[in-house]
C-alpha positions, 0 to 999 in steps of 0.5 A: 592387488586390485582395486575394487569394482565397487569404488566406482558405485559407491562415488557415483552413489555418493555425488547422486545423494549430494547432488539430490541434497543440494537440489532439495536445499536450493529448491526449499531457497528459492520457495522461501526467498520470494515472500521474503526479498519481495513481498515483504519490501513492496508491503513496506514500501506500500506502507509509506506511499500511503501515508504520504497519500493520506497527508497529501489529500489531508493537506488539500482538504485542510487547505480547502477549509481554511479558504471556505467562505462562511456565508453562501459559497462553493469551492471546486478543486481538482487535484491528483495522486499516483495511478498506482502504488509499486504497480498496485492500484489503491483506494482512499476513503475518507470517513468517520472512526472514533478519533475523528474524521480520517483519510484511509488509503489501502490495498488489500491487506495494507493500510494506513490511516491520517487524520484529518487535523480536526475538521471533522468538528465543524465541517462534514466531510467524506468520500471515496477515490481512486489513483486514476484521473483527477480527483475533486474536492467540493465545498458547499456552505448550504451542505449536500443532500 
């Protein structure tokens, strides 16, 4: 008895529709491993850098105000935080919410938000910078115009 003509076709049928399956299925992988294994991390990651900025600046900012004179002065300090943030350039803005005086650190969506530990109340204080450089912190007992 001879063998079929037709098994030939139908294994080749076969290794195309599993061939094409398989692709489909790495393709839909590899579209949904990227937000996943990557974006989500550096978001995360992210995260905890800035709240280490937000205490850092905080910190220097406390430090500042507790060697402030009382009566007619003025303190310049310089200090510096990281260029940049898993290759991301940040902001931190250090303004008024309804808890107090706060530094905000952020990128894009991401943000985290420290308290300044009270100074609010006897002290004004506000500002914005960037990672690049050195950055400035200023005290003067008469105020600013």
């Amino acid at each position: 008895m001879q063998e079929s003509s037709e098994s030939g076709v139908s294994d080749l049928i076969e290794y195309f529709i599993i061939s094409g399956t398989m692709m489909i299925l790495i393709i839909i992988t590899i579209l949904t491993i990227t937000p996943v294994a990557i974006y989500h991390p550096v978001d995360q990651l992210s995260e905890y850098a800035f709240i280490d900025i937000g205490n850092g600046v905080s910190t220097r900012i406390v430090d500042l105000y507790v060697i402030a004179p009382e009566e007619v002065g003025n303190i310049t300090s310089k200090f510096d935080i990281p260029d940049d943030v898993v290759g991301r350039e940040y902001e931190v803005i250090i303004e008024s919410d309804e808890s107090g005086d706060v530094v905000s650190v952020s990128y894009g969506s991401v943000k985290r938000v420290v308290p300044l530990a009270g100074i609010g109340e006897t002290l004004g204080v506000r500002g914005n910078t960037t990672g690049h450089g050195l950055n400035v912190i200023q005290y003067n007992s008469t105020g600013w115009d």
